[in-house]
N, C-alpha and C positions, 0 to 999 in steps of 0.2 A: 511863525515859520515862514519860509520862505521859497517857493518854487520857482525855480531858472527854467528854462526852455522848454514849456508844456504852455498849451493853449489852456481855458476855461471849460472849452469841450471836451477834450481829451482826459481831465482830471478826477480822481474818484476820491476827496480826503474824506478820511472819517476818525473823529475823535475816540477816545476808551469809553465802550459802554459799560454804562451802571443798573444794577439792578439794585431792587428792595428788598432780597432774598427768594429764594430757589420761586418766582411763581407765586409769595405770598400772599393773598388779600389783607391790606391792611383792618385793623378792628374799627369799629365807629365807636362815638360817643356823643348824644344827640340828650338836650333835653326838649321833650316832644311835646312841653303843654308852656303856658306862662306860667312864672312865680305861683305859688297857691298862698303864700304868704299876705294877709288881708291886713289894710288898717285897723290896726287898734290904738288902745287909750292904756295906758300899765300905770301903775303907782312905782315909784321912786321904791328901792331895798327887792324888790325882786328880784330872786334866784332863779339861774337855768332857763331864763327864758328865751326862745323861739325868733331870733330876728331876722333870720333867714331862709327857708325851706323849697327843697325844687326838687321835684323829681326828675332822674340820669337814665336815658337807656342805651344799654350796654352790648351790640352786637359783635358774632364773629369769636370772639377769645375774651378771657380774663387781660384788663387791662391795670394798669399801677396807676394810680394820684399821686404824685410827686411832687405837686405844690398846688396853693389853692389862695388866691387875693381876693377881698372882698372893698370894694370901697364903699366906705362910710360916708354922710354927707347929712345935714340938718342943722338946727340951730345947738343942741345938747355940745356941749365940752368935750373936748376928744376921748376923753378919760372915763366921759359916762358910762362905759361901759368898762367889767372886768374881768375876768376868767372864760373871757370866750373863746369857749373849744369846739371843733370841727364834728360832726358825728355823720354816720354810714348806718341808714337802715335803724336808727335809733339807741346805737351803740356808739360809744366813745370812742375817738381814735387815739385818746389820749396826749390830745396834740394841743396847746395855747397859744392861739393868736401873738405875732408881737404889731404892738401898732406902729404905721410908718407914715411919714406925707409924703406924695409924691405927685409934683403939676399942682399943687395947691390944694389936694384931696386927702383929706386920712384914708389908710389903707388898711386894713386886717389880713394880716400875713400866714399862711401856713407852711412852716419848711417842712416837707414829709422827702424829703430827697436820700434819708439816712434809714430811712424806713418805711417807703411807701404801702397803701394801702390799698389792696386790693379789690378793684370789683369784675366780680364775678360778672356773665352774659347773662342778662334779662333786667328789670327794672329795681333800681335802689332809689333810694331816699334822702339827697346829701341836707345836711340842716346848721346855721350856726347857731350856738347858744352863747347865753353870756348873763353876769349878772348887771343890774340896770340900779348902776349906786346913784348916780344922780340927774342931775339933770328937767328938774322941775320942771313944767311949763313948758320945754322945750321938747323938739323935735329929732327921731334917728334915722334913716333908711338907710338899707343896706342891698349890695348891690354884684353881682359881676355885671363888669361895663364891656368884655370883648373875650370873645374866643381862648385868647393868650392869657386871660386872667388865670385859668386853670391847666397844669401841665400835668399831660397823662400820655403814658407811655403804652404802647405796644411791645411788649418783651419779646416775643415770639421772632418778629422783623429787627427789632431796636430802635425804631424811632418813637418821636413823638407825634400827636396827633391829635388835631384842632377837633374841638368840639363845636358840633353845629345845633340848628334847633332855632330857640327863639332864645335870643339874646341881641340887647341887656336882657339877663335876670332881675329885674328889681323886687326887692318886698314891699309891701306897703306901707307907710310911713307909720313911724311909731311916736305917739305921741307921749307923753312922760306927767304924770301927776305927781303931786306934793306928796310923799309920803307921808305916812303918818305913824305912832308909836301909840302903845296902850300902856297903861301902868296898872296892876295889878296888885291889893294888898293882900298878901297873903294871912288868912283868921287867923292861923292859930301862930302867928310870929308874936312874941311878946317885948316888949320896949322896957 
């Protein structure tokens, strides 16, 4: 815009104020300790296992999880891992990773944007599981690397809103042993 015949002193502009709704406080979402996820050693064919765990605290309102990335990183194949699903307090969200690279990093993806999952105000338990088909010898950790890895809404306002805390969340490195297989003859089978 443009003002013709007014001094710098004499002039009052003022742009459209915005608010965030009537007064609201927006909700936080903080995870308040590091990773608890410790180094270990797993064998190769494990089911459901643990590669990522962190406890979420949840103030102010029930907020929505609307997406959730994890980057992967180690020596294992991108693929060593498979059916890793999202969980809330040790419940299933029913949700499947799909794997992506991005920057040169594997990523573990959660779309929950068709059905996000709610948490509740006070302390939950976000955890990835997966099964661990190969990867011998080799190495996985898993990771949120920035605030914007995980998108969570305030419904109440409509926005989104950064999680603070200590992040990275990293787990501790997982390292991957040679599976092994048993064979079993069963007595009473007759040849």
């Amino acid at each position: 815009y443009t003002v013709v015949g007014a001094s710098a002193a004499t002039v009052n502009l003022q742009g459209p104020t915005l608010t965030t709704g009537s007064g609201s406080t927006l909700a936080t979402v903080s995870f308040p300790s590091a990773n608890a996820t410790a180094a270990a050693t797993v064998n190769a064919g494990v089911s459901g296992y643990t590669v990522w765990s962190q406890a979420v605290q949840v103030n102010t309102r029930t907020v929505q999880l609307k997406a959730a990335n994890f980057r992967m990183v180690g020596s294992a194949p991108s693929d060593a891992l498979s059916n890793v699903k999202l969980y809330v307090d040790g419940v299933d969200t029913g949700r499947t990773a799909s794997l992506s690279m991005a920057n040169g990093s594997n990523y573990l993806m959660f779309d929950l944007m068709n059905s996000p999952v709610s948490l509740t105000t006070g302390s939950h338990t976000l955890e990835v599981r997966g099964n661990i088909e190969k990867g011998s010898n080799r190495t996985i950790q898993v990771s949120i690397q920035q605030a914007s890895d995980l998108m969570v809404l305030d419904p109440q306002v409509g926005v989104n809103i950064a999680i603070t805390g200590t992040i990275p969340s990293a787990a501790g490195t997982l390292s991957i042993n040679t599976g092994s297989a048993t064979a079993v003859l069963d007595p009473t089978f007759q040849a």
